[in-house]
MARZA-794379 format. One record per residue (C-alpha): residue number from 1; residue in one letter; x, z negated, y. Coordinates in Angstrom, 3 decimals. Example, Ala and Ser with C-alpha at 12.3 -4.5 7.8 and 13.67 -1.06 7.14 Angstrom:
# residues 2
   zator   zami          u          w          v
       1      A     12.300     -7.800     -4.500
       2      S     13.670     -7.140     -1.060
END
This chain:
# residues 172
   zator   zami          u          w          v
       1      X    132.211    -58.312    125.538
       2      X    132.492    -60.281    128.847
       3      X    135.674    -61.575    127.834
       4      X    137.358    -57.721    128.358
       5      X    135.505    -57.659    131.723
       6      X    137.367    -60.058    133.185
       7      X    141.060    -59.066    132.662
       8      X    141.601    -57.511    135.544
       9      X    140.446    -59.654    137.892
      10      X    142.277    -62.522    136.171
      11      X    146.061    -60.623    136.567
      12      X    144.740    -59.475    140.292
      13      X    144.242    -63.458    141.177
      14      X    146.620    -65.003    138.560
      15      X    143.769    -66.705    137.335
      16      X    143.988    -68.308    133.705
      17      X    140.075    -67.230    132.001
      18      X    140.123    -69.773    128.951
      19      X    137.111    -69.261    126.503
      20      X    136.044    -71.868    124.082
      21      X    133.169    -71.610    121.509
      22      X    132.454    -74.033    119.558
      23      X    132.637    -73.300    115.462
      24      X    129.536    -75.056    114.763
      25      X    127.468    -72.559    117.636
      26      X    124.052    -71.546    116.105
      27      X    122.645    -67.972    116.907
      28      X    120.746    -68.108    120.058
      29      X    117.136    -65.614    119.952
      30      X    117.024    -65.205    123.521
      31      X    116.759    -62.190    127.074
      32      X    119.980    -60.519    125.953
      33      X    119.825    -59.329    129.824
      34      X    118.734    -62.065    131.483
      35      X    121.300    -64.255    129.393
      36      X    123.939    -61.915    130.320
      37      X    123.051    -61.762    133.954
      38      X    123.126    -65.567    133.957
      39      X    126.620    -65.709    132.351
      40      X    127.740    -62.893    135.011
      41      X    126.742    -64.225    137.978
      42      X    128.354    -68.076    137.072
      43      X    131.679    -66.539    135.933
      44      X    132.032    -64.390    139.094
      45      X    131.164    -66.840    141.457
      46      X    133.839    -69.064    139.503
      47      X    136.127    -66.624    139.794
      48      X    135.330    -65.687    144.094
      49      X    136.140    -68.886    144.781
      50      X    138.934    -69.683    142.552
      51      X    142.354    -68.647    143.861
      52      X    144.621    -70.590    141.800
      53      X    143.952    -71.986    138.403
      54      X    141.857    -71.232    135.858
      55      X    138.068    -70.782    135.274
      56      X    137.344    -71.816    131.419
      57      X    133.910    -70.974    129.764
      58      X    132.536    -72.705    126.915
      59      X    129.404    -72.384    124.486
      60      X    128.761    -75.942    122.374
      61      X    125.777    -76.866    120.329
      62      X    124.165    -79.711    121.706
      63      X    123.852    -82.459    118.889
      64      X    120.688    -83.310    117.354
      65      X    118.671    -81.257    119.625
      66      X    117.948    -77.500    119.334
      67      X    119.798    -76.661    122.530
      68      X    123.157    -74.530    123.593
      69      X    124.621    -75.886    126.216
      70      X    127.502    -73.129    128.069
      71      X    129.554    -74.173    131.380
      72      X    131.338    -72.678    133.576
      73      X    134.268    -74.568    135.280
      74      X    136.557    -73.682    137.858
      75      X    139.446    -75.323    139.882
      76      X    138.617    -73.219    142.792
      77      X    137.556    -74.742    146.581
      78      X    134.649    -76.989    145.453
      79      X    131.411    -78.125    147.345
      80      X    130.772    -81.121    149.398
      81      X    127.478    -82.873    147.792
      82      X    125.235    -82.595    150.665
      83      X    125.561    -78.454    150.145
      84      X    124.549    -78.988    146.245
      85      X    120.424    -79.472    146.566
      86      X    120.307    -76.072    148.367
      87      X    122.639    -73.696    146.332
      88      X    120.236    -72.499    143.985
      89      X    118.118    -71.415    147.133
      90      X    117.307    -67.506    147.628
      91      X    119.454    -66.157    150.860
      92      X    121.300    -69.747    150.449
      93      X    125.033    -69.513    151.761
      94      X    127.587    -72.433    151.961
      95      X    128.483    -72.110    155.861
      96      X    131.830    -74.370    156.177
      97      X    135.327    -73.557    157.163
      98      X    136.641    -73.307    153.462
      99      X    133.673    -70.586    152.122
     100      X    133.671    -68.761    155.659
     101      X    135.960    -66.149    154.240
     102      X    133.473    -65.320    151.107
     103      X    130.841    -62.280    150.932
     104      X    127.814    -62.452    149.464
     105      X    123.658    -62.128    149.730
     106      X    123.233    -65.169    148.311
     107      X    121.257    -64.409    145.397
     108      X    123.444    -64.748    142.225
     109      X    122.717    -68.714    142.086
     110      X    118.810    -68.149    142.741
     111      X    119.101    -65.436    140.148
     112      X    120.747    -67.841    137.711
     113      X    118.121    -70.719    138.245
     114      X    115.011    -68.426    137.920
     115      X    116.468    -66.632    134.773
     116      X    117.125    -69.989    132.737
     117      X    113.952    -70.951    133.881
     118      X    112.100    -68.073    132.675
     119      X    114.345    -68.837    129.210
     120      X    112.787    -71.770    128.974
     121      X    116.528    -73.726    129.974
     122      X    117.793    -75.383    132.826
     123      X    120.870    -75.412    135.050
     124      X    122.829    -78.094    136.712
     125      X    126.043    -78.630    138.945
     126      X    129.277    -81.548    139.387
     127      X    131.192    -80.278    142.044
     128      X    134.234    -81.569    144.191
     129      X    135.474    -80.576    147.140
     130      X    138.738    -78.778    146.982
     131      X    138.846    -79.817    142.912
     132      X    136.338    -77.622    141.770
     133      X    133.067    -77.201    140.509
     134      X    131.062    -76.770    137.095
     135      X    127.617    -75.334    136.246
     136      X    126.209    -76.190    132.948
     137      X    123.085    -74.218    131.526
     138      X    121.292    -75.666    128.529
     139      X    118.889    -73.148    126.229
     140      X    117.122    -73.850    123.535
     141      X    118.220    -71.783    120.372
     142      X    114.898    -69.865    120.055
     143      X    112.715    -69.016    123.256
     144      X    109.949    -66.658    123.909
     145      X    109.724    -67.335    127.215
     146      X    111.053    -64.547    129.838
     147      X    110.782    -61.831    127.553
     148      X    107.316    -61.549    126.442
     149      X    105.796    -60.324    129.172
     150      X    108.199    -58.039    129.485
     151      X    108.147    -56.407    126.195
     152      X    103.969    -55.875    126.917
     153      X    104.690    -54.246    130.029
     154      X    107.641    -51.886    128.528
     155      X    106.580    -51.595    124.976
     156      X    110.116    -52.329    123.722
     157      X    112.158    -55.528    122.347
     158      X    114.909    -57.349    124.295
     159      X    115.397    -59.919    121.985
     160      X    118.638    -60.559    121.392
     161      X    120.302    -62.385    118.191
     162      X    124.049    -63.788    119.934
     163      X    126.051    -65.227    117.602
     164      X    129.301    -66.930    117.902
     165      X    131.917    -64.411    117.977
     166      X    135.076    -64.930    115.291
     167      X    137.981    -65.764    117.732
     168      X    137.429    -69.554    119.000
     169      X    139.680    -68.989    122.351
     170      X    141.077    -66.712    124.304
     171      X    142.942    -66.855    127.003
     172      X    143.880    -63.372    129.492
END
């Protein structure tokens, strides 16, 4: 479903969007929202400050644990490591000369943290200047957390079952 989304704004940039999911990738009982909102908000930031390259995303099983791990990596501008212990912070722009000509509230990385928080998860970041950077989120398989409370408050279910889907990789 995300992979159609992103067409466009891979011909507009010339951007290669590689996808790679792992055969072995168990279903994942987690915030189909929340989940989705975290996979949004990685790939378009990936893709903001990527202007040549590509931006792969990949969903692996982590071995002997009951974890999925999913990155997103980009070859776009990078961050120097002094900027990396703040980007997850709400209102939290990168001021330098190379992300000076980028919009934003700065709220999609906050966003991302508290959401794989709340899914019981956690996020981390490798980044390079002018190489790139890549943000790897690690769920477990089967959480309760985020959703619960939710579901009391609404009455309904957002549990979602996500399996693998049946192509392995695509590239737009």
């Amino acid at each position: 479903e995300l992979e159609s989304d992103y067409a466009t704004a891979s011909k507009e940039k010339n951007l290669a969007i590689n996808w790679q999911i792992s055969a072995d990738l168990p279903n994942l009982v987690s915030d189909r929202m929340k989940l989705r909102q975290v996979a949004i908000n990685l790939v378009n930031n990936a893709i903001k400050f990527t202007d040549q390259g590509s931006v792969a995303i990949s969903f692996r099983s982590v071995p002997d644990e009951p974890f999925i791990e999913f990155s997103v990596s980009d070859t776009g501008i990078g961050m120097a490591e002094e900027f990396l212990p703040h980007i997850f912070d709400k209102f939290n722009q990168i001021d330098s000369a190379s992300t000076r000509d980028y919009s934003g509230a700065g709220l999609g990385l906050y966003l991302v943290k508290s959401f794989v928080g709340l899914l019981g998860g956690s996020v981390s970041v490798n980044s390079r200047l002018g190489e790139g950077t890549t943000f790897t989120v690690r769920l477990p398989i089967s959480s309760s957390m985020g959703f619960l409370e939710e579901d009391r408050l609404t009455g309904t279910s957002s549990t979602a079952v996500v399996a693998p889907p049946s192509s392995m990789e695509v590239e737009l």
